[in-house]
Backbone as CSV, one residue per row, in Angstrom:
resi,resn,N_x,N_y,N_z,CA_x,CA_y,CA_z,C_x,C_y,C_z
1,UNK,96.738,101.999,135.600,95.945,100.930,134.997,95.867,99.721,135.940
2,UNK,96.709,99.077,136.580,97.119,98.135,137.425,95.944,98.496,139.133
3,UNK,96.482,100.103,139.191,95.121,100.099,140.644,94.160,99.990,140.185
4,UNK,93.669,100.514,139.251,92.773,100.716,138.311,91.670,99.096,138.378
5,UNK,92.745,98.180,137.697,92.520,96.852,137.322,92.005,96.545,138.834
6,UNK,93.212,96.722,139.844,92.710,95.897,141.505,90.964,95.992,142.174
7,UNK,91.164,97.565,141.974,89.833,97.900,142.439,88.573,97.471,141.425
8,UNK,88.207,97.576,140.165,87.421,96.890,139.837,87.529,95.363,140.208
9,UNK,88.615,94.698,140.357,88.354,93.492,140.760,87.725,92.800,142.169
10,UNK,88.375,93.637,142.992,87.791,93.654,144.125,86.307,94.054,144.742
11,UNK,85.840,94.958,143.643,84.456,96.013,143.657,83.977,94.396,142.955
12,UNK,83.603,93.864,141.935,83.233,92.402,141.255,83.633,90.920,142.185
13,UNK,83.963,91.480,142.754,84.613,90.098,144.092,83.353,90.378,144.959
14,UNK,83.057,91.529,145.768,82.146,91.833,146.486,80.824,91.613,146.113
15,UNK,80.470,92.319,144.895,79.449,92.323,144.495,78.838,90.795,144.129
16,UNK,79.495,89.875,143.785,79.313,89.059,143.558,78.914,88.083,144.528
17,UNK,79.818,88.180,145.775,79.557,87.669,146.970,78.109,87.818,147.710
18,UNK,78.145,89.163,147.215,76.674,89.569,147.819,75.406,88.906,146.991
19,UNK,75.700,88.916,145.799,74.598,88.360,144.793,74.532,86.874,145.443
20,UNK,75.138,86.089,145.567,75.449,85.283,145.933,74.174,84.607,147.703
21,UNK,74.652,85.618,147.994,74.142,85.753,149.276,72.753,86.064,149.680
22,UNK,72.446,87.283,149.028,71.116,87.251,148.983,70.073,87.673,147.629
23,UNK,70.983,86.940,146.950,70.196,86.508,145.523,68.887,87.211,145.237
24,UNK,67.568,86.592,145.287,66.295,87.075,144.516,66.196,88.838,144.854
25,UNK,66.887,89.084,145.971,66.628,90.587,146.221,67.100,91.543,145.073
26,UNK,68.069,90.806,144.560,68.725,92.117,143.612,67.908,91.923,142.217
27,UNK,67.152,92.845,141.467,66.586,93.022,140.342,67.379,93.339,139.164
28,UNK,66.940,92.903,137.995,67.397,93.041,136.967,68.153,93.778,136.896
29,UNK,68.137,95.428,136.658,68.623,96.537,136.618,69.882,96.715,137.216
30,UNK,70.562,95.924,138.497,71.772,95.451,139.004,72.349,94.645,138.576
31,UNK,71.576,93.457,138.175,72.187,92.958,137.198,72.800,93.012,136.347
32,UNK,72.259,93.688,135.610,72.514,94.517,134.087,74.351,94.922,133.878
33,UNK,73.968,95.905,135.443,74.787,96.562,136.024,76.347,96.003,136.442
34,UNK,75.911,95.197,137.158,77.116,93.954,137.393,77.572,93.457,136.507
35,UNK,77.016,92.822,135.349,77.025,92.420,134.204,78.040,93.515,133.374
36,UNK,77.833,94.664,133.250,78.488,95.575,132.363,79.620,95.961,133.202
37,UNK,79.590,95.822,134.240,81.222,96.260,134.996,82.342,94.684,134.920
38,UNK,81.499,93.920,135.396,82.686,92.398,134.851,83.114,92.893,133.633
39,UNK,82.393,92.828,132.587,82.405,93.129,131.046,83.798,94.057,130.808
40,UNK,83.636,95.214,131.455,84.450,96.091,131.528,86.028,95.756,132.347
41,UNK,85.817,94.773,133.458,86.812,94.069,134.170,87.912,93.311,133.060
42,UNK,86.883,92.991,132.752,87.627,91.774,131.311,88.118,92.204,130.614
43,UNK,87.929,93.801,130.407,88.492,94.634,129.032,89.582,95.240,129.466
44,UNK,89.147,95.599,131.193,90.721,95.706,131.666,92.102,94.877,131.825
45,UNK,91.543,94.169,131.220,92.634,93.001,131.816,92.709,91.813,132.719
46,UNK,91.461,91.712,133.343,91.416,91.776,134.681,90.972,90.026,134.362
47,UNK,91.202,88.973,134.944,90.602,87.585,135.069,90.223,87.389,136.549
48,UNK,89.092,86.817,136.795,89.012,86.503,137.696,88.734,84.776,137.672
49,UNK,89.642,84.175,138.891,89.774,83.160,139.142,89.291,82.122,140.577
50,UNK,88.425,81.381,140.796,87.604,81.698,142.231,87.874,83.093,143.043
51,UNK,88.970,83.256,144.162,88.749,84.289,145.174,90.002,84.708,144.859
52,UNK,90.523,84.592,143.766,91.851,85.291,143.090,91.556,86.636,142.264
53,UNK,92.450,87.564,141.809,92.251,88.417,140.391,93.473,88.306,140.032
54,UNK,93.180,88.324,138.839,95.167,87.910,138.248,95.022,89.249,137.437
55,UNK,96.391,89.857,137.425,96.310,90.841,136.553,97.431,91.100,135.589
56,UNK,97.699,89.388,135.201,98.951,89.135,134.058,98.640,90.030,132.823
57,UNK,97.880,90.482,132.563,97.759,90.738,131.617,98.588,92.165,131.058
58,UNK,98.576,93.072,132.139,99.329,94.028,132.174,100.833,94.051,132.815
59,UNK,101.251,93.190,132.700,102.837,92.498,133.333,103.261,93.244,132.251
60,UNK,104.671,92.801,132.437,106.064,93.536,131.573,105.582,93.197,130.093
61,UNK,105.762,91.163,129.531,105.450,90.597,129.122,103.869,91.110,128.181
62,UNK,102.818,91.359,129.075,101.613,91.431,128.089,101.845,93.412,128.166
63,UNK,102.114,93.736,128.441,101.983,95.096,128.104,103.099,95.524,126.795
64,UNK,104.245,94.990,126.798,105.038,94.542,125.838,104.397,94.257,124.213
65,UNK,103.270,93.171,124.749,102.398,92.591,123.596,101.665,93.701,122.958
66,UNK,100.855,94.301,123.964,100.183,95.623,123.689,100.593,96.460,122.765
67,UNK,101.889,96.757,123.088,102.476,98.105,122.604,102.385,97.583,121.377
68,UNK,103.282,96.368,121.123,103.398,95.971,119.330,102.048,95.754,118.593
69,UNK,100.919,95.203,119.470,99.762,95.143,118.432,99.480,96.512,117.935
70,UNK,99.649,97.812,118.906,99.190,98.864,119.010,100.009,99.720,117.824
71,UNK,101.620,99.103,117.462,102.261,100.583,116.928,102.193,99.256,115.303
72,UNK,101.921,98.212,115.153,101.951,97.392,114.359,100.453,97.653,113.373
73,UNK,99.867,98.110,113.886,97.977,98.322,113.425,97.519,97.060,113.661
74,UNK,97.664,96.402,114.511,96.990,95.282,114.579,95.510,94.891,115.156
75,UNK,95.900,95.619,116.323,94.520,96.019,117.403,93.979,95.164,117.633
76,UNK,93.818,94.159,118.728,93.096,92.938,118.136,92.225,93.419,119.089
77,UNK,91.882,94.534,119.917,90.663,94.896,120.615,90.329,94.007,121.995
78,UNK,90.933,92.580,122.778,91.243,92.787,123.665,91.248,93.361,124.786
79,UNK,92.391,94.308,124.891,92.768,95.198,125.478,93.045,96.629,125.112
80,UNK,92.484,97.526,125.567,92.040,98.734,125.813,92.290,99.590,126.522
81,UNK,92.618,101.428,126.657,92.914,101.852,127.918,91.538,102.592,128.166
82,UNK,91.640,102.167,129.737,89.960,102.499,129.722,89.838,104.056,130.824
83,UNK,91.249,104.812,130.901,90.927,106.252,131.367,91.213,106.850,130.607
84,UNK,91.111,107.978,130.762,91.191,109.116,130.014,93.045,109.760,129.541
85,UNK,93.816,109.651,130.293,94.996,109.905,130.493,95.739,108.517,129.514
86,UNK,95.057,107.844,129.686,95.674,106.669,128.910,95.366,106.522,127.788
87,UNK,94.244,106.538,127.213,93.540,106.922,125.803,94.327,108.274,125.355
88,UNK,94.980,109.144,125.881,95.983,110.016,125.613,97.272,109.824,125.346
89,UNK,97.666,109.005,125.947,99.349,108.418,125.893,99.097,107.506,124.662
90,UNK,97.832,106.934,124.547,98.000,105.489,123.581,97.629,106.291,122.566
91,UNK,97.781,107.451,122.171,97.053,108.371,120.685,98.726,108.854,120.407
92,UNK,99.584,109.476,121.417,100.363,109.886,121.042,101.493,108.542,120.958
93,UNK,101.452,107.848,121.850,102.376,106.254,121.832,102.287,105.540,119.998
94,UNK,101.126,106.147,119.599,100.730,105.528,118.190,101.247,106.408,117.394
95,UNK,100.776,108.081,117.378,101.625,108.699,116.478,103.229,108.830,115.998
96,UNK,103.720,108.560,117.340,105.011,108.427,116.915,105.937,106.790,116.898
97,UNK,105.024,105.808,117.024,105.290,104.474,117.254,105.255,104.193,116.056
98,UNK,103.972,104.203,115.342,103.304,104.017,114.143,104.577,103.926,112.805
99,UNK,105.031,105.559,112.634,106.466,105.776,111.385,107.652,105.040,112.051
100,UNK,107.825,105.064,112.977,109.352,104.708,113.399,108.902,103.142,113.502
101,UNK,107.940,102.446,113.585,107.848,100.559,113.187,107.673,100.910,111.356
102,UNK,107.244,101.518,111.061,107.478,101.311,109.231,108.877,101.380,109.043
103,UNK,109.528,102.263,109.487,110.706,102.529,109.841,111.526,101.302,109.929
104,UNK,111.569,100.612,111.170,112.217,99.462,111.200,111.834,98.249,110.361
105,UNK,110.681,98.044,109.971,109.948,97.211,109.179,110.979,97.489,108.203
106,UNK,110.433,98.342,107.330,111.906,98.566,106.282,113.238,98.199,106.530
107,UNK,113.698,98.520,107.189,115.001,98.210,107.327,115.187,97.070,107.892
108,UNK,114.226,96.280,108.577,114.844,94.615,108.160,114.374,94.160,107.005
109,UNK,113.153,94.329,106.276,113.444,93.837,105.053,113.858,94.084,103.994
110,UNK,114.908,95.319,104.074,115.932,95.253,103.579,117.248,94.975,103.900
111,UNK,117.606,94.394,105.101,118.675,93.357,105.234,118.174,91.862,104.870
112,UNK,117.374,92.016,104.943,116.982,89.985,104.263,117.065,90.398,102.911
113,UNK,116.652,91.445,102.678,116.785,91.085,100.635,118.522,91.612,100.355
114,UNK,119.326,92.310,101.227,120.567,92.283,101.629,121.451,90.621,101.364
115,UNK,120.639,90.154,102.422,121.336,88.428,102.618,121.037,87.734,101.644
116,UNK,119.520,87.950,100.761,119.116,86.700,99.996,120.068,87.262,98.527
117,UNK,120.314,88.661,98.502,121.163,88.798,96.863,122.536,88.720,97.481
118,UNK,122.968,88.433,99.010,124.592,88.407,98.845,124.403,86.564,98.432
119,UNK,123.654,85.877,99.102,123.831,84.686,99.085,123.989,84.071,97.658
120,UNK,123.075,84.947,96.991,122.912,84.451,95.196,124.476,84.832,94.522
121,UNK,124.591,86.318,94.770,126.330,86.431,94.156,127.429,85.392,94.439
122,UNK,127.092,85.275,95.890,128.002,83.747,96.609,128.017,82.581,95.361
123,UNK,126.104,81.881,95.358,126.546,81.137,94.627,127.087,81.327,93.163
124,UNK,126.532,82.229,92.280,126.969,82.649,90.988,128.566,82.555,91.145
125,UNK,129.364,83.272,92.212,131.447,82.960,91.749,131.527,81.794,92.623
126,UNK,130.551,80.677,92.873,131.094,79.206,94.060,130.690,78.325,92.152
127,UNK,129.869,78.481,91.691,128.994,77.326,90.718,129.353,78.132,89.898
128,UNK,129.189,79.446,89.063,128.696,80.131,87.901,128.204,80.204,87.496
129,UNK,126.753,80.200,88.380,125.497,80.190,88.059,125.032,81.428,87.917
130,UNK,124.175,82.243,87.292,123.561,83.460,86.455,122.225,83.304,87.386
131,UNK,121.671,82.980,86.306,119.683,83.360,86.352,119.045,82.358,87.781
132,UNK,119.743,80.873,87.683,119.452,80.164,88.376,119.741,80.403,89.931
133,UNK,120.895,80.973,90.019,121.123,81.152,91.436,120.246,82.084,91.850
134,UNK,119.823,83.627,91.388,118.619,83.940,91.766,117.827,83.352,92.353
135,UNK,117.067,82.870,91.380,116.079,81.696,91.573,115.705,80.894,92.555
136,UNK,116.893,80.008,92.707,117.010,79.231,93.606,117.313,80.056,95.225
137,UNK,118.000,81.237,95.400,117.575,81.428,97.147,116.582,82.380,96.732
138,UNK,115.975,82.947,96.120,114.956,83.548,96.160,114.015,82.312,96.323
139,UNK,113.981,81.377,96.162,113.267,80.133,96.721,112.997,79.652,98.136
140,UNK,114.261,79.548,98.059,114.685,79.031,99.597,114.355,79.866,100.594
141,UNK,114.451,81.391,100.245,113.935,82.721,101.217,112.455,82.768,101.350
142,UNK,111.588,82.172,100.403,110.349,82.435,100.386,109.837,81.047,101.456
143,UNK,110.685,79.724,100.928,110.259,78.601,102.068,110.388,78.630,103.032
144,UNK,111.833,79.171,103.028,112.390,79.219,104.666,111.714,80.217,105.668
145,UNK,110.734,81.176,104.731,109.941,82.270,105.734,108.886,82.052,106.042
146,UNK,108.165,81.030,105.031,107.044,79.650,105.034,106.890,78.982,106.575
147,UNK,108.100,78.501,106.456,108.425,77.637,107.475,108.121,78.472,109.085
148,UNK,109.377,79.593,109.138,109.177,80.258,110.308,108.148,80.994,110.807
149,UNK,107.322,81.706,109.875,106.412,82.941,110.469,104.836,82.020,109.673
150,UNK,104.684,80.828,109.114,103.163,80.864,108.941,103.088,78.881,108.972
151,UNK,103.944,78.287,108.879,103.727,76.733,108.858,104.276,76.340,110.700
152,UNK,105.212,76.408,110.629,105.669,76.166,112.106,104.714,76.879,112.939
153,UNK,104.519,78.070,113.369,104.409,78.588,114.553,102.909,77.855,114.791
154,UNK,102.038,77.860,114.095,101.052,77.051,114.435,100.903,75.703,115.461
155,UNK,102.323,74.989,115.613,102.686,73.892,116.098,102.670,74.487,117.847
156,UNK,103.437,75.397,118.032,103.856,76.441,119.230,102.033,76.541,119.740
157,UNK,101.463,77.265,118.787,99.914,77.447,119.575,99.072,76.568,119.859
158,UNK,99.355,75.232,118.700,98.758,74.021,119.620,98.955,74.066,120.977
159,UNK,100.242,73.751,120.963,100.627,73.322,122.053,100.414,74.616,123.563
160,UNK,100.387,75.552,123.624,100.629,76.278,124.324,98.850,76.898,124.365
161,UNK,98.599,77.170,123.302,97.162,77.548,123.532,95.907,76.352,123.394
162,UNK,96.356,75.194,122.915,95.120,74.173,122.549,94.401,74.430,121.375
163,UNK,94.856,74.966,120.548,94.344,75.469,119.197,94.438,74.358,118.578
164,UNK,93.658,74.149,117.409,94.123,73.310,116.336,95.171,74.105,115.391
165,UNK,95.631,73.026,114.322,96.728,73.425,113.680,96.278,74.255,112.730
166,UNK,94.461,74.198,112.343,94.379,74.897,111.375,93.820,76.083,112.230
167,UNK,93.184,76.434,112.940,93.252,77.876,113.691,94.623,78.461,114.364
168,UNK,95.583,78.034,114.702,96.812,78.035,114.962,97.370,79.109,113.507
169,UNK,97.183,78.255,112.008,97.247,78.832,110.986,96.722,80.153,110.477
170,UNK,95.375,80.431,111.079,94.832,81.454,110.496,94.764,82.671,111.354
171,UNK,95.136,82.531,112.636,95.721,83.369,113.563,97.012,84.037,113.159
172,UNK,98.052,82.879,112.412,99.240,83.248,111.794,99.061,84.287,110.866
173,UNK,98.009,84.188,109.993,97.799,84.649,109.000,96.681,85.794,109.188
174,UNK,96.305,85.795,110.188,95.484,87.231,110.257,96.203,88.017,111.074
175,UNK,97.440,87.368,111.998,98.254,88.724,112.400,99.214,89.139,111.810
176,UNK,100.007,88.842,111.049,100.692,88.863,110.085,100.192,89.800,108.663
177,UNK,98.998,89.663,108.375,99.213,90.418,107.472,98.096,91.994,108.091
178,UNK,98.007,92.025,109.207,97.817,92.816,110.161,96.242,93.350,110.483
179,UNK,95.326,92.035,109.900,93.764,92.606,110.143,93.565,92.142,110.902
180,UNK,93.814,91.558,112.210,93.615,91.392,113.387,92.336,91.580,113.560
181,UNK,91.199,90.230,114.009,89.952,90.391,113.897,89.621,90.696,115.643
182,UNK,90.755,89.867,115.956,90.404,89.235,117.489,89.807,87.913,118.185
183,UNK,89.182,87.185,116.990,88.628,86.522,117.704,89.344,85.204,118.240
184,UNK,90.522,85.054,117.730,91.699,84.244,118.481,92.991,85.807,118.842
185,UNK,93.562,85.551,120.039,94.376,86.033,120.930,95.171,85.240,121.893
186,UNK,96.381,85.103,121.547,97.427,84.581,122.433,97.083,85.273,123.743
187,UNK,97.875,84.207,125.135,97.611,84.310,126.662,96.880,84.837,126.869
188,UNK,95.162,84.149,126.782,94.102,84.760,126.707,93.120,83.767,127.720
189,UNK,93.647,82.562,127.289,92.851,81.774,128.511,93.268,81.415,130.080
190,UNK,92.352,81.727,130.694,92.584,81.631,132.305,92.655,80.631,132.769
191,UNK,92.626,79.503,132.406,92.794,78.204,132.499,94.105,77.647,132.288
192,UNK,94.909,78.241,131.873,96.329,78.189,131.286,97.474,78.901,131.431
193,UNK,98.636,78.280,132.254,99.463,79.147,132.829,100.389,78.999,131.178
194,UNK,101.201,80.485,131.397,101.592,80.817,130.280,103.529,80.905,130.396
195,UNK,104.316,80.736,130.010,105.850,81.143,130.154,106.384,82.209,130.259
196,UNK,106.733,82.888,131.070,107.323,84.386,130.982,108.022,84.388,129.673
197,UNK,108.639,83.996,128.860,108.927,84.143,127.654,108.103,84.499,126.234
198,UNK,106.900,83.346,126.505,105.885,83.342,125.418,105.514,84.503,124.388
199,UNK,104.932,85.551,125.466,104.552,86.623,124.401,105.708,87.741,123.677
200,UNK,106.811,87.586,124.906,108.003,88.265,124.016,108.779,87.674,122.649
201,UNK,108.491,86.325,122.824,108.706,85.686,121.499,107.987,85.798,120.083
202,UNK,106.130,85.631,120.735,105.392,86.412,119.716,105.305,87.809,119.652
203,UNK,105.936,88.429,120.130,106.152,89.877,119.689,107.560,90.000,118.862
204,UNK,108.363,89.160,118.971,109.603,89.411,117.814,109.013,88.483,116.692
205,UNK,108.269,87.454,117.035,107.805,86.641,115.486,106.913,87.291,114.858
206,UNK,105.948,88.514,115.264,105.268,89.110,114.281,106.106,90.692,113.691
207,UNK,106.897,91.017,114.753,107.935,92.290,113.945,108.802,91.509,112.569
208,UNK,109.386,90.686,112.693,110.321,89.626,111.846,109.378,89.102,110.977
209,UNK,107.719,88.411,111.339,107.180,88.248,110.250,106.505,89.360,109.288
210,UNK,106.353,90.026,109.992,105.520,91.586,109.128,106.634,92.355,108.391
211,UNK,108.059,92.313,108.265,108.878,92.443,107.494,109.011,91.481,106.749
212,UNK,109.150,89.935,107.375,109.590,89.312,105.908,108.149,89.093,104.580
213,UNK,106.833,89.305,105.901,105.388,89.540,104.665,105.883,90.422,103.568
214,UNK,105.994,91.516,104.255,106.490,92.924,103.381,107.605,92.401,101.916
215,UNK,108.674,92.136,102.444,109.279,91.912,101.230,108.887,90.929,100.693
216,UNK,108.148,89.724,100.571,107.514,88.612,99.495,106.608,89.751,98.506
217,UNK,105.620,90.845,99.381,104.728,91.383,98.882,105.601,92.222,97.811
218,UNK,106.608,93.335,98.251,107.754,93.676,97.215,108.327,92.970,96.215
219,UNK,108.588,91.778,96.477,109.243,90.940,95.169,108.171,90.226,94.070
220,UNK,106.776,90.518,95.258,105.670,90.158,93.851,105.101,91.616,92.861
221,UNK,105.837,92.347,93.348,104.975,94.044,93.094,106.577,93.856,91.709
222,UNK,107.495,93.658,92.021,108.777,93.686,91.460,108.764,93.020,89.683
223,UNK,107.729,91.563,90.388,107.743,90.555,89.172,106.458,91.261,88.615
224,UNK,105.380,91.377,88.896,104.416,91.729,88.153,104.569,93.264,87.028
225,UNK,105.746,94.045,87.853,105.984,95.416,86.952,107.134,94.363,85.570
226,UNK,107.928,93.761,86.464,108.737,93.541,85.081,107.706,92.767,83.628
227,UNK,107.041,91.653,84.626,105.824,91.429,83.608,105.021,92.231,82.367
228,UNK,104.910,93.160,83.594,103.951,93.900,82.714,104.978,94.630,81.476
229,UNK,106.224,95.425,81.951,107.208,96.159,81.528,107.663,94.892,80.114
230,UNK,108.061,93.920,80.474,108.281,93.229,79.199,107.054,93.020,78.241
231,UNK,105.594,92.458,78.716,104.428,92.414,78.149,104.164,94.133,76.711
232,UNK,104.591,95.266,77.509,104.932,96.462,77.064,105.431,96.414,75.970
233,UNK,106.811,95.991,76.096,107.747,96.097,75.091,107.316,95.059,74.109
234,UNK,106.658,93.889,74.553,106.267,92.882,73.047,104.941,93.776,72.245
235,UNK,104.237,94.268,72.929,103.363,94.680,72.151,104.062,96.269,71.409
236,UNK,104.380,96.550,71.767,105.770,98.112,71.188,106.304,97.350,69.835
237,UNK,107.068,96.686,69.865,107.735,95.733,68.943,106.736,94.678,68.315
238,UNK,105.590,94.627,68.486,104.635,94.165,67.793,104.110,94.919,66.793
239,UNK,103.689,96.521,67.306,103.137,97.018,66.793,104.168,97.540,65.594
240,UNK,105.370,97.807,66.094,106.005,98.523,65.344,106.563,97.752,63.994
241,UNK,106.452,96.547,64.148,106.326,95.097,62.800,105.011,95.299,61.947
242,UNK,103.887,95.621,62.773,103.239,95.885,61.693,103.050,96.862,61.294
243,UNK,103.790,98.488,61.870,103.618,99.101,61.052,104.562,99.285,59.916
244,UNK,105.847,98.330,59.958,106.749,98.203,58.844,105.735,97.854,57.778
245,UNK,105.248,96.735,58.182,104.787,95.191,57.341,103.504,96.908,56.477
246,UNK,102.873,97.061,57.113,102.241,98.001,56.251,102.138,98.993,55.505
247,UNK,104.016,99.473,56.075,104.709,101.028,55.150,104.884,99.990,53.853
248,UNK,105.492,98.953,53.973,105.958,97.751,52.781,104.699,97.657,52.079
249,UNK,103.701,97.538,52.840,102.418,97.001,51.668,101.923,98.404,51.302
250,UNK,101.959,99.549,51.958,101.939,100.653,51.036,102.794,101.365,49.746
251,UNK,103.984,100.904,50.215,104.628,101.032,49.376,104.446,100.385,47.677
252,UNK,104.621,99.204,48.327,104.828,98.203,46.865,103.090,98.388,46.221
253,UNK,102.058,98.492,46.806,100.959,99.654,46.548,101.018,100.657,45.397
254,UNK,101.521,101.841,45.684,102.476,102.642,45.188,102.605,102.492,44.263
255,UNK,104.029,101.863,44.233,104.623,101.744,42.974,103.625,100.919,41.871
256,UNK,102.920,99.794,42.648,102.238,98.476,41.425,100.835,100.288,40.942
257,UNK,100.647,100.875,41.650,99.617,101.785,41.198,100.678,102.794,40.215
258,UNK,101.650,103.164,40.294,102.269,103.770,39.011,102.574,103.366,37.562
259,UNK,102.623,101.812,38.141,103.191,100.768,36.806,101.684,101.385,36.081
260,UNK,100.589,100.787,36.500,99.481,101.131,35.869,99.221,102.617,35.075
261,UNK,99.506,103.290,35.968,99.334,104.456,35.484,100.186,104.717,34.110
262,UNK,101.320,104.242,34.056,102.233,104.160,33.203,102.098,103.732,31.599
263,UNK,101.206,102.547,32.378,101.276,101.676,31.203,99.712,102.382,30.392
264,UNK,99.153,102.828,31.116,97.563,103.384,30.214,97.911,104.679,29.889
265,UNK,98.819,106.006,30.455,99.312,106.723,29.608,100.290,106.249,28.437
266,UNK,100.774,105.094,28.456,101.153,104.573,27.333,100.377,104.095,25.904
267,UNK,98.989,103.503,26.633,97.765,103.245,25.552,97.485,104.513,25.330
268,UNK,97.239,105.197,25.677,96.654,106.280,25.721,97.281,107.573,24.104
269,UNK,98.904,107.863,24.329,99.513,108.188,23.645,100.111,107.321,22.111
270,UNK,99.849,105.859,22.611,100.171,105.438,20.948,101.883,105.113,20.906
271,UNK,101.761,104.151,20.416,103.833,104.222,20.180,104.430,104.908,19.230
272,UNK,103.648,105.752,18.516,105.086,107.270,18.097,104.725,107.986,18.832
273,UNK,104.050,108.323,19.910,103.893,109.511,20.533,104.920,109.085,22.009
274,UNK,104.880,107.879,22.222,105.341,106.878,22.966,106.974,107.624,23.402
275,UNK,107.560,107.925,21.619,109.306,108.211,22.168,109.430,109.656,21.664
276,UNK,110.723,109.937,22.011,110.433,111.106,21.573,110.866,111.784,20.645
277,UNK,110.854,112.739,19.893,111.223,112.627,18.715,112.417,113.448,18.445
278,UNK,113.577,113.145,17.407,114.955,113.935,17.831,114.926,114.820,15.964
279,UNK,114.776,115.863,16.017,114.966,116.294,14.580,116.428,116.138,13.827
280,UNK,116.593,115.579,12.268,117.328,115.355,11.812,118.682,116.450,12.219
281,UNK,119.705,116.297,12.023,120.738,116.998,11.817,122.076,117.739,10.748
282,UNK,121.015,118.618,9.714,121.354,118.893,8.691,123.100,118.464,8.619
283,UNK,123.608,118.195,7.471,125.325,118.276,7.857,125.446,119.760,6.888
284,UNK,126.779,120.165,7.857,127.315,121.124,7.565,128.257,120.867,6.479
């Protein structure tokens, strides 16, 4: 990818020189031409800078970046492998990248929901607090992840990319929850030298944030079943009140419909027919 990158750069160094040089001769159709190979330069990676080609892009650092947009689903389209052998490695680099990051995804956010219920038991035998201690670091876990993976980092891309705070924000928030449009991309401008650190940092802040996304999204999937699960049971125990309340009004129904009946086979028969009759008992 890297010779790859040189020689188109150098092939667009030339060509350019020449355009340059003797200009009106070259027709559209070269143009075009030139035009669609820069195009393609750019997709390699490739910046060109007056009589420079930089080819940071595929360093330790941005290839690093790559891999995680790539096994993360992020894709922000960018960067691309543009042979054939490589469009091969990056099919199988994904098939087996792909389960083993769900993989780890899981299993850090289940050590944070690890830390946030040891921290709550903590406080429940420090205070003797029950329901509230829940509550309260399940609070603090949701701010404190606020803070790190979608309010803060925005501050970092000001500064480092010239973003505003509110595109800074929505970059946060479109890689993070992993639809990656593209149209903002960290160490992207050529105008701007970048920290050998930078992108390895945003590659652990979106593994760390795409787990702690994950479990907020779990603890709302969590509350909405118990919701619903209690919502369940009131209407269960609703229903089942009124079907007392209505065995009762059938009942007493019932019976007030026998009294009646009772009392008009009573008109009906007359009061000597009413009792019943016991024949005398001759004495012996």
């Amino acid at each position: 990818m890297e010779r790859l990158g040189r020689a188109l750069g150098d092939q667009k160094l030339c060509c350019g020189h020449k355009l340059v040089v003797e200009g009106p001769t070259y027709d559209k159709r070269f143009l075009e031409e030139r035009k669609c190979g820069i195009i393609q330069a750019y997709k390699s990676g490739i910046t060109l800078q007056g009589n420079t080609t930089s080819l940071g892009r595929w360093d330790f650092s941005g290839s690093f970046f790559f891999s995680i947009s790539a096994i993360t689903t992020i894709g922000y389209g960018n960067l691309s492998p543009s042979t054939a052998a490589g469009r091969i490695f990056c099919i199988l680099f994904a098939l087996f990248g792909i389960p083993l990051n769900l993989v780890l995804l899981n299993e850090i956010g289940q050590l944070m929901l690890l830390g946030v219920q040891h921290c709550a038991h903590r406080l429940e035998e420090v205070f003797h607090w029950q329901k509230r201690a829940s509550l309260l670091i399940k609070t603090c876990a949701l701010v404190t992840g606020l803070l790190l993976f979608l309010l803060l980092p925005p501050l970092l891309f000001s500064d480092k990319e010239g973003w505003s705070y509110e595109e800074g924000f929505y970059y946060s928030f479109i890689t993070l929850s992993t639809i990656g449009f593209g149209d903002y991309v960290i160490g992207m401008n050529p105008d701007r030298t970048y920290p050998g650190w930078y992108k390895n940092v945003i590659s652990l802040w979106i593994l760390f944030g795409m787990a702690w996304l994950a479990l907020v999204i779990k603890l709302c999937i969590n509350f909405l079943e118990s919701s619903s699960d209690f919502c369940q049971c009131d209407k269960n125990s609703t229903g089942m009140a009124e079907d007392l309340m209505d065995g009762n009004k059938n009942s007493m129904m019932g019976l007030h419909d026998a009294d009646i009946c009772n009392d008009k086979d009573t008109k009906t028969k007359g009061p000597d027919e009413s009792h019943t009759y016991t024949a005398p008992t001759e004495a012996l």
